[in-house]
N, CA, C and O atoms as CSV, one atom per row, in Angstrom:
chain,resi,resn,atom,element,x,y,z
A,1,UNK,N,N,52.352,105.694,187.364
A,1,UNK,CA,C,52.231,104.818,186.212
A,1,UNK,C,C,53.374,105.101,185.239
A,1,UNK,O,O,53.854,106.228,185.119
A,2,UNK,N,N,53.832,103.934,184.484
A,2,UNK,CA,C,55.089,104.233,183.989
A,2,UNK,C,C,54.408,104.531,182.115
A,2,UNK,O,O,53.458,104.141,181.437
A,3,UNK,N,N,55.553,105.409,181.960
A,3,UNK,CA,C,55.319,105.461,180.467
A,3,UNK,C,C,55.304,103.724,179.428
A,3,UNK,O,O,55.810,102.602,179.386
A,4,UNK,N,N,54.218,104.728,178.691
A,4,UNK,CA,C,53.997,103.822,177.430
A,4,UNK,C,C,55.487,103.563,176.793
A,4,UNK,O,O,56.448,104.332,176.806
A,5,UNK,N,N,55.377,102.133,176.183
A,5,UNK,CA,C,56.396,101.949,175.017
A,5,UNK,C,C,56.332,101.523,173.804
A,5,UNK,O,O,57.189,100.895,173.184
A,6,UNK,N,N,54.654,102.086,173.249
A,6,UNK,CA,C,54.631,102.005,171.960
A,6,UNK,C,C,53.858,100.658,171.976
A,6,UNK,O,O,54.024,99.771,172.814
A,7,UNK,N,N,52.941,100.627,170.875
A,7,UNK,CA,C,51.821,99.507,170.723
A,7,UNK,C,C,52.686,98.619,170.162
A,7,UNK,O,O,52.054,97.571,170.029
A,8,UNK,N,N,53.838,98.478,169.749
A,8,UNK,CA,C,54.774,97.409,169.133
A,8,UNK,C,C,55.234,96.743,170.069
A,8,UNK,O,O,55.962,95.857,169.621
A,9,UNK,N,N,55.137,96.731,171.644
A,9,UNK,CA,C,56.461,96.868,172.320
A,9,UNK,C,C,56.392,95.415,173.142
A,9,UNK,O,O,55.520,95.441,174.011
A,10,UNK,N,N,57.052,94.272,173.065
A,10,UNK,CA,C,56.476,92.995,173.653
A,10,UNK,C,C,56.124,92.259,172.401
A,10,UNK,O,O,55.550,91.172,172.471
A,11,UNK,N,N,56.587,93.048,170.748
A,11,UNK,CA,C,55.731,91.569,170.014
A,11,UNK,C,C,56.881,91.284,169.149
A,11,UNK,O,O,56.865,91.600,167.959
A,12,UNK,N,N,57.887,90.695,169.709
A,12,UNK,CA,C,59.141,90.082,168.980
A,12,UNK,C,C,58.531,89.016,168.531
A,12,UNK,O,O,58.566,88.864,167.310
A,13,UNK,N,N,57.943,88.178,169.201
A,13,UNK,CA,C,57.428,86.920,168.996
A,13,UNK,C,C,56.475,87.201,167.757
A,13,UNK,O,O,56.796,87.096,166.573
A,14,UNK,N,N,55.033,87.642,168.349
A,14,UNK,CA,C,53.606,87.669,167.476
A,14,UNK,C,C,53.804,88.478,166.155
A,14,UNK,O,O,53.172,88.392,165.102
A,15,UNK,N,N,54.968,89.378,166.529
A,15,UNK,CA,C,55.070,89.844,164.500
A,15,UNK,C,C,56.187,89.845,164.175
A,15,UNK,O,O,57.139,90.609,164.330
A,16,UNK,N,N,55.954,88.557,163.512
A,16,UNK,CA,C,57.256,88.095,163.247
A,16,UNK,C,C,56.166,86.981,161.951
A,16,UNK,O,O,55.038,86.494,162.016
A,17,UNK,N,N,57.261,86.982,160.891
A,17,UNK,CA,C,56.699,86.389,159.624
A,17,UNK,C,C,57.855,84.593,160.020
A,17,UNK,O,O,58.730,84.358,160.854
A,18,UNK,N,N,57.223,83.763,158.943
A,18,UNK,CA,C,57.739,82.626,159.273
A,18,UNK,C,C,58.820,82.734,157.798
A,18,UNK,O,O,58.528,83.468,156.853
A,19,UNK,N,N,59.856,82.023,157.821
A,19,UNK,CA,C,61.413,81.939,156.807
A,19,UNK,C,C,60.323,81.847,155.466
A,19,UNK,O,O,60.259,82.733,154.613
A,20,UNK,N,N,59.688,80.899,155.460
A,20,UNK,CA,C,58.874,80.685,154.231
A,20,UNK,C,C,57.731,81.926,153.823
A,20,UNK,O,O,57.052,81.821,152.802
A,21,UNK,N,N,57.663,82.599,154.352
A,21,UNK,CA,C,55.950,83.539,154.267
A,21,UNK,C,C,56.805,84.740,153.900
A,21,UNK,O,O,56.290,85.559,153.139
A,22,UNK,N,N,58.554,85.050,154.518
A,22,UNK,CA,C,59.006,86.254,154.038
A,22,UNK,C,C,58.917,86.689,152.348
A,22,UNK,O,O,58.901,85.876,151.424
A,23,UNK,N,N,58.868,88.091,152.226
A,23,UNK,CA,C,59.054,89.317,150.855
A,23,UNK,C,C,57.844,89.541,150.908
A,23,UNK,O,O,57.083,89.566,151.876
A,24,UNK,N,N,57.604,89.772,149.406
A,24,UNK,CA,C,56.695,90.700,149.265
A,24,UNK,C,C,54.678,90.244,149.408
A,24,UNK,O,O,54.174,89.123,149.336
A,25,UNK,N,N,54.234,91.099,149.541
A,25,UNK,CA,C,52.475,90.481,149.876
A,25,UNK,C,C,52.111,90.473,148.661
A,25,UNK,O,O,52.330,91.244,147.727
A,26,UNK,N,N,51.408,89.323,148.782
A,26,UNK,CA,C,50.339,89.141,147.185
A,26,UNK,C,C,49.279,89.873,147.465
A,26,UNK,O,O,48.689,89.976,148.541
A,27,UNK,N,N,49.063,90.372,146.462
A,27,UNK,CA,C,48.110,91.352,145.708
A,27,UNK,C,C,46.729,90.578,146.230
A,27,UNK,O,O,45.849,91.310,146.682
A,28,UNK,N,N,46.519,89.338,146.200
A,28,UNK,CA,C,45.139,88.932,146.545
A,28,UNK,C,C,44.852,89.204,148.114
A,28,UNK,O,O,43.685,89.171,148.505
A,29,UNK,N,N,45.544,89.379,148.705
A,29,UNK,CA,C,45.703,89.739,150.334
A,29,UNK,C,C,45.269,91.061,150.194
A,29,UNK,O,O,44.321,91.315,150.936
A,30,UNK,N,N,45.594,91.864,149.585
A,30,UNK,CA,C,45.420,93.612,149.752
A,30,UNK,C,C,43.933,93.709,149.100
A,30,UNK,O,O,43.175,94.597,149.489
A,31,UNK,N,N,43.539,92.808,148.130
A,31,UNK,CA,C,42.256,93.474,147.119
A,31,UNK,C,C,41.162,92.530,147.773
A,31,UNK,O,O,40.031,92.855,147.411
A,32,UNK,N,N,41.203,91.142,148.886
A,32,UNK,CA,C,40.326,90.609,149.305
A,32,UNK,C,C,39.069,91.538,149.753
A,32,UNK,O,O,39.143,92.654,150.268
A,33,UNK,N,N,37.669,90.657,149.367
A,33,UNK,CA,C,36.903,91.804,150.204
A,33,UNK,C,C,36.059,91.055,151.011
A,33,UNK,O,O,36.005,89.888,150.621
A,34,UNK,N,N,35.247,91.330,152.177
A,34,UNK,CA,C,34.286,90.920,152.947
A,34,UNK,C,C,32.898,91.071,152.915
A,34,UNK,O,O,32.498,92.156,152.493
A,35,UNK,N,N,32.060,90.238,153.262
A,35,UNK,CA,C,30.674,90.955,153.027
A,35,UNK,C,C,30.412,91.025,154.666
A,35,UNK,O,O,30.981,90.439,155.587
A,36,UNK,N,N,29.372,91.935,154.657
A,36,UNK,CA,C,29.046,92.217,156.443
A,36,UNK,C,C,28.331,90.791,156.787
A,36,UNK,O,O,27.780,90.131,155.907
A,37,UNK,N,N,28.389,90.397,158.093
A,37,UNK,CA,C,28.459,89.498,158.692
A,37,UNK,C,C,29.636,87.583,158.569
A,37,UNK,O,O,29.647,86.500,159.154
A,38,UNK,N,N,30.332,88.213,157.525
A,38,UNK,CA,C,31.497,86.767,157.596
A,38,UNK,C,C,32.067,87.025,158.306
A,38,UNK,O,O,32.381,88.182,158.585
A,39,UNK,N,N,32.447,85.921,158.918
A,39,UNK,CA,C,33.692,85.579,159.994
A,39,UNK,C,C,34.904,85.367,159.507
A,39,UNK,O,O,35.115,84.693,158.499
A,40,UNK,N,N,35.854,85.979,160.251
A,40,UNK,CA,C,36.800,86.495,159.306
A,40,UNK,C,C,38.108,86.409,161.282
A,40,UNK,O,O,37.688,86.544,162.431
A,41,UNK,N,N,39.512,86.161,160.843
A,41,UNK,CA,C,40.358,85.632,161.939
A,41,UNK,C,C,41.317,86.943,161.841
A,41,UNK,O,O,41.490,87.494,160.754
A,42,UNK,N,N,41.953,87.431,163.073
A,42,UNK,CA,C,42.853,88.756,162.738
A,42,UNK,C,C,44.191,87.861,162.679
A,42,UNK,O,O,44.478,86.964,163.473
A,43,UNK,N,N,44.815,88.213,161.770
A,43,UNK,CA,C,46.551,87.414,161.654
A,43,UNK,C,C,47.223,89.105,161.269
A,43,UNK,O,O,46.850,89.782,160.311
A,44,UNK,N,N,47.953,89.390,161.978
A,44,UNK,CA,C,48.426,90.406,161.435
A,44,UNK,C,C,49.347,90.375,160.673
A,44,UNK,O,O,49.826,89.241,160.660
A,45,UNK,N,N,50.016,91.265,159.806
A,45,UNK,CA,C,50.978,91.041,158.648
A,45,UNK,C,C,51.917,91.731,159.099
A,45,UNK,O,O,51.398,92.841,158.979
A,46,UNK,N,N,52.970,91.931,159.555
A,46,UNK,CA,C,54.031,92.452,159.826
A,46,UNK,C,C,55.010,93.230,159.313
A,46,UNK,O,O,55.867,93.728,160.042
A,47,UNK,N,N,54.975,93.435,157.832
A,47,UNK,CA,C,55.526,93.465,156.549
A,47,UNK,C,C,54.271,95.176,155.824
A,47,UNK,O,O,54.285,96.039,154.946
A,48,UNK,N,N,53.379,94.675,157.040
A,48,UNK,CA,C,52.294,96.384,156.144
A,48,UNK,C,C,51.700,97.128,157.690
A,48,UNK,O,O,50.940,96.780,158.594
A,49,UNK,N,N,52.660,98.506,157.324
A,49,UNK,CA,C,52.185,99.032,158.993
A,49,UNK,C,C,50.861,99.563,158.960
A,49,UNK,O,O,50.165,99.482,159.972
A,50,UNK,N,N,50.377,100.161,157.791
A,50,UNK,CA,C,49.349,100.855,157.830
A,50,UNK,C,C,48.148,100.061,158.081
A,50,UNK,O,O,48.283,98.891,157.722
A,51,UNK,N,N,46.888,100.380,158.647
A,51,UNK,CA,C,45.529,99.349,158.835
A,51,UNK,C,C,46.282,98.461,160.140
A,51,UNK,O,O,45.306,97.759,160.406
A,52,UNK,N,N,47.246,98.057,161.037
A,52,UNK,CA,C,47.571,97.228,161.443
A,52,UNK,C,C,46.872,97.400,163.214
A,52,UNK,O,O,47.412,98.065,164.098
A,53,UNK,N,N,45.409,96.505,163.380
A,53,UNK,CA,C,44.923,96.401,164.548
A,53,UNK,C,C,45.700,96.365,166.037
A,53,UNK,O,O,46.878,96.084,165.815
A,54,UNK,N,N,45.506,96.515,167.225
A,54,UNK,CA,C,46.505,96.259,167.812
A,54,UNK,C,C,46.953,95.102,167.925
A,54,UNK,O,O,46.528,94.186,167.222
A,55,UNK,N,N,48.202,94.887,169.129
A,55,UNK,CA,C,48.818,93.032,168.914
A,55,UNK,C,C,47.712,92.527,169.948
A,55,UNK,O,O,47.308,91.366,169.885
A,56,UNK,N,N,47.419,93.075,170.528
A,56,UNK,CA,C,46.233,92.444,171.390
A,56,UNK,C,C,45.427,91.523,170.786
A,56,UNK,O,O,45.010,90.690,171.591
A,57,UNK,N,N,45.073,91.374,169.712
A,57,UNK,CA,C,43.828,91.137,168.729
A,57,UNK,C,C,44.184,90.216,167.886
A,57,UNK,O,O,43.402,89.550,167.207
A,58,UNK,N,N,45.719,90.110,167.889
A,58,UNK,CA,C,45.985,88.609,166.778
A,58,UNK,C,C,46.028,87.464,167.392
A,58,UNK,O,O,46.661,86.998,168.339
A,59,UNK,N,N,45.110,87.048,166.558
A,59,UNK,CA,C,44.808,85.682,166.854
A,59,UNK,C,C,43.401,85.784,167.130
A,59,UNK,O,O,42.872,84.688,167.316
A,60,UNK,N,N,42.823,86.544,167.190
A,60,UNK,CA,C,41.076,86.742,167.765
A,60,UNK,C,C,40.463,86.494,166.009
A,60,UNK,O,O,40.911,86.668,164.875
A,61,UNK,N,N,38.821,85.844,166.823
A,61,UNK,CA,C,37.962,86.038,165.443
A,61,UNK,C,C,36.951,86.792,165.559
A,61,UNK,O,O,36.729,87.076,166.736
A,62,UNK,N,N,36.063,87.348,164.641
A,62,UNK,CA,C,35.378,87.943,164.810
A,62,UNK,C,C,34.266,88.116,163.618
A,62,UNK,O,O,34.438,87.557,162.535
A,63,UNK,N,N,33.186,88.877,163.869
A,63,UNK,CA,C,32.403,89.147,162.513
A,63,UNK,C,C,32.799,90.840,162.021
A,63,UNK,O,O,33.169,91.841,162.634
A,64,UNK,N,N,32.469,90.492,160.469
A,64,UNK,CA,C,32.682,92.103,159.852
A,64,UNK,C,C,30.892,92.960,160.199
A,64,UNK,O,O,29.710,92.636,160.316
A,65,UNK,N,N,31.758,94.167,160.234
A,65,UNK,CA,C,30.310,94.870,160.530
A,65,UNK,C,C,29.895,95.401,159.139
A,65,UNK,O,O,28.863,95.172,158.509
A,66,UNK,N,N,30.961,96.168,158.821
A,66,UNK,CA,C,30.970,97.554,157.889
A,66,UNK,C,C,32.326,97.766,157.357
A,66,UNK,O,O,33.459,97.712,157.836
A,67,UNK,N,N,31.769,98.053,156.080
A,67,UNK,CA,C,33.335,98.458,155.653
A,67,UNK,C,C,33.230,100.362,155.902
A,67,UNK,O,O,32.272,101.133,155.848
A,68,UNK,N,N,35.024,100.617,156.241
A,68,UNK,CA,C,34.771,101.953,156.919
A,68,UNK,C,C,36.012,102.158,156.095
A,68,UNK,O,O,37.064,101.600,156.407
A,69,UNK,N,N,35.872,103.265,154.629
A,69,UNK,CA,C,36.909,103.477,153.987
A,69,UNK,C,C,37.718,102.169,153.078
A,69,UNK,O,O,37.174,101.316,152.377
A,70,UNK,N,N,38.854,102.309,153.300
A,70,UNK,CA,C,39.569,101.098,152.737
A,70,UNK,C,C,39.495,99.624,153.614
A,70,UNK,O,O,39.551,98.477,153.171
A,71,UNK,N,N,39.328,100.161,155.221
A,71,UNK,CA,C,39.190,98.901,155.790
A,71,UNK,C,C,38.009,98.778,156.577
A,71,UNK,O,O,37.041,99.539,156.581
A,72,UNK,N,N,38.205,97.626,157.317
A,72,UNK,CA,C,36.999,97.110,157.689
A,72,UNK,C,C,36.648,97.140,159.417
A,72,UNK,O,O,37.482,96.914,160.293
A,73,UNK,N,N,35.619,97.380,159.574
A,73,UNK,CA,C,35.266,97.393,161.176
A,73,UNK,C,C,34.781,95.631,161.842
A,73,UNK,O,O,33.661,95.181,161.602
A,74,UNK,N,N,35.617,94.992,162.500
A,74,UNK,CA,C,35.117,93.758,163.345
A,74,UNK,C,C,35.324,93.578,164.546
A,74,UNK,O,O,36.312,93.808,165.243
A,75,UNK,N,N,33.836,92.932,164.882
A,75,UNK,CA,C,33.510,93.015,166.519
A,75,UNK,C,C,34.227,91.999,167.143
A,75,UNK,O,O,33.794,90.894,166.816
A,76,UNK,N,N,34.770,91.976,167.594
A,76,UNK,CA,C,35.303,90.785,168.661
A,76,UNK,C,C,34.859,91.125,170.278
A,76,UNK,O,O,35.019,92.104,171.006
A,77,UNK,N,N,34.302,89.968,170.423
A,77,UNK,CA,C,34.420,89.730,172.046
A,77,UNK,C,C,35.578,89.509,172.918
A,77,UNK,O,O,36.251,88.497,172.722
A,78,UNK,N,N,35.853,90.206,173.720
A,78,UNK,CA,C,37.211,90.695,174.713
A,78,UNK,C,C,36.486,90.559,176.216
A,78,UNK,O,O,36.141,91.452,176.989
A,79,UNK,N,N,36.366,88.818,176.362
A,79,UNK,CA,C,35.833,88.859,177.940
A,79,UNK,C,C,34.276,88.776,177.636
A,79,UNK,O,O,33.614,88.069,176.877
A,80,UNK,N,N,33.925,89.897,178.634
A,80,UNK,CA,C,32.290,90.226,178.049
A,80,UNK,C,C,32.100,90.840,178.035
A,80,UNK,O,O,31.195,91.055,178.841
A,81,UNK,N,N,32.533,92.040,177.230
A,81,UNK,CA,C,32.838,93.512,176.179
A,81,UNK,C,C,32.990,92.507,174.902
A,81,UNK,O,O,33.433,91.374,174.716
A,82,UNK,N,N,32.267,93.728,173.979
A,82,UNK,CA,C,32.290,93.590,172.092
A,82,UNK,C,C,33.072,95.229,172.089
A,82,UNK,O,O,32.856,96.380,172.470
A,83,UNK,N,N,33.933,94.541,171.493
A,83,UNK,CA,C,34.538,95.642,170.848
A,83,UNK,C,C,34.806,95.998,169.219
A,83,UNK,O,O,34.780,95.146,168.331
A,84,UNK,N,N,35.026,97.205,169.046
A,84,UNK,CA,C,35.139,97.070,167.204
A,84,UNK,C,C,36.867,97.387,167.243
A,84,UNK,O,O,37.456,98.202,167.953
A,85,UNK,N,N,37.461,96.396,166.173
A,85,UNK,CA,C,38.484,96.847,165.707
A,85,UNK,C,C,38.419,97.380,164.299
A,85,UNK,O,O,37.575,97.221,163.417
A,86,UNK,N,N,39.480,98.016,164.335
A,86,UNK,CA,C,39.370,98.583,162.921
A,86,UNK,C,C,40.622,97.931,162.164
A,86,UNK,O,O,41.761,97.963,162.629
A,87,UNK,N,N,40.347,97.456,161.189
A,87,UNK,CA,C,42.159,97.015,160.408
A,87,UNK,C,C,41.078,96.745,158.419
A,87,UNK,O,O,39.998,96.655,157.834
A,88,UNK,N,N,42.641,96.757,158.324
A,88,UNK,CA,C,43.030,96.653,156.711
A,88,UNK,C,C,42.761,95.097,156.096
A,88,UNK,O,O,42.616,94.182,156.906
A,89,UNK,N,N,42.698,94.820,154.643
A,89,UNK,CA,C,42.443,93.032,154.618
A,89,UNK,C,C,43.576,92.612,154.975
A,89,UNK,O,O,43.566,91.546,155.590
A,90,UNK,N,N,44.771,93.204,154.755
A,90,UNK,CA,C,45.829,92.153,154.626
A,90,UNK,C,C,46.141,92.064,156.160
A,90,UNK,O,O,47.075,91.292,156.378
A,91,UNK,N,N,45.662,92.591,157.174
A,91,UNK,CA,C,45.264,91.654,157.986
A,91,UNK,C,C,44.190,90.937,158.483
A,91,UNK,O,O,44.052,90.806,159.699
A,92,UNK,N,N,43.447,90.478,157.724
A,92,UNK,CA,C,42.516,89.459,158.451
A,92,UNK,C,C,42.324,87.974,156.760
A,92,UNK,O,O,42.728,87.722,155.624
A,93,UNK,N,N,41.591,87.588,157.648
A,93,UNK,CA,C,42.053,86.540,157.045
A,93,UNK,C,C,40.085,85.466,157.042
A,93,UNK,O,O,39.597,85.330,158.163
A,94,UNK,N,N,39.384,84.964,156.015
A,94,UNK,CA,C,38.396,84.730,156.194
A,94,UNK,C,C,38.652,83.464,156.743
A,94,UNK,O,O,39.733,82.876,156.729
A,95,UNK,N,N,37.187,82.932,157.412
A,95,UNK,CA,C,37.112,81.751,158.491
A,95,UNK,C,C,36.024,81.164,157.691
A,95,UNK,O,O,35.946,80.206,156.922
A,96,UNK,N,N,35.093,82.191,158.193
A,96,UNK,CA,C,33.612,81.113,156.718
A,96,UNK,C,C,33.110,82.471,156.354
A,96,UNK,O,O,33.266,83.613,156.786
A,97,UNK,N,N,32.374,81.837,155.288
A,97,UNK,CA,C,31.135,82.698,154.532
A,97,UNK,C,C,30.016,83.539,155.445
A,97,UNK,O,O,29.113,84.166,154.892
């Protein structure tokens, strides 16, 4: 089996910000909060490494479970496995209430 090349490795494309969305993150992105059970979409932010789920996962939706620290735990279905990811707000993004 060949070595790993890093959970970044293959996402030229998926993290990558659009000409218009580049500088700095608004403050309402970082202080958003969730309540357990909203549905909520992973978009990752590219621009904030810390909290950042894997690339596997952008674009997935999911429900919040729990908040765990600063960020948040959501289940997504992967096939037919639930899995928990763990990430930060400023990547996810709410869907509904």
């Amino acid at each position: 089996m060949g070595k790993s090349k890093g959970k970044r490795s293959k996402t030229r494309k998926k993290l990558r910000k659009k000409v218009r969305d580049r500088g700095k993150l608004s403050a309402q992105r970082v202080i958003q909060d969730f309540q357990p059970g909203s549905k909520v979409g992973i978009s990752i932010d590219p621009s904030v490494a810390s909290g950042q789920p894997h690339p596997k996962f952008h674009g997935k939706t999911g429900r919040v479970k729990e908040r765990q620290g600063r960020s948040y735990v959501v289940e997504i279905r992967d096939g037919n496995d639930i899995k928990k990811v763990i990430s930060r707000p400023e990547h996810l993004k709410l869907v509904e209430a």
